[in-house]
N, C-alpha and C positions, 0 to 999 in steps of 0.2 A: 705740433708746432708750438714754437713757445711763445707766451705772450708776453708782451713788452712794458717793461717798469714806467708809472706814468704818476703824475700827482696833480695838485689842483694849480691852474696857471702855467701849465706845461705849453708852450705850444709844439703842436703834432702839425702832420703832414699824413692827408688820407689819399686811399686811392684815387677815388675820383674825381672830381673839382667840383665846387657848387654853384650850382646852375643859376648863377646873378650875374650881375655885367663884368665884373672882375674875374671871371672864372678860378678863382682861388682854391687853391689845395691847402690852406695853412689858416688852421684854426686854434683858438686857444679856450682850453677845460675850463669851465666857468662853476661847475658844481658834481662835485661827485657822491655814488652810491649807488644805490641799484641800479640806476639810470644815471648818462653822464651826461649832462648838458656844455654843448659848444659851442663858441662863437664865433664868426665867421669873419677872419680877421681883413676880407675884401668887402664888404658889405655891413657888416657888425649885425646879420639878423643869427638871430640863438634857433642853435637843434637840440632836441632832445629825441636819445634812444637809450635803448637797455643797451647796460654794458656788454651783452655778449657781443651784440652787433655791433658796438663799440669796436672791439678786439678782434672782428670780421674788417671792418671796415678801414683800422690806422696802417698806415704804413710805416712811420719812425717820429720818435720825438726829436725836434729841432732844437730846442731851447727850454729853461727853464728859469722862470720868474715868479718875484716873493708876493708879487698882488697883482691883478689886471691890468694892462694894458693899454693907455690913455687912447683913447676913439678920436681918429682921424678930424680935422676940424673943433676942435674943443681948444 
């Protein structure tokens, strides 16, 4: 399987939704390297995993932006 081109501020679309009140599947790459830390663009709380699980877990990149993503309320 091949794995999918991704970079920092990307936002992705994972398999599963994260389990906050928004149930969101669209998160945005907040810091990359061995471990990719994401933000959870219904709730704004950050996950961190190892990339591999990373590349288990994404389904497609949706969008791509040159810095983060102004947080809801602000």
């Amino acid at each position: 399987m091949e794995t999918l081109k991704y970079d920092l501020y990307d936002v992705v679309e994972m398999k599963k939704p994260h389990p906050c009140a928004t149930h969101s599947k669209l998160f945005q790459i907040v810091r990359l390297g061995a471990d990719i830390k994401v933000s959870c663009l219904g709730c704004g709380n950050l996950i961190m995993m190892s990339r591999f699980d990373f590349n288990k877990k994404i389904k497609k990149v949706i969008e791509h932006h040159e810095g983060p993503l102004e947080k809801k309320g602000q």
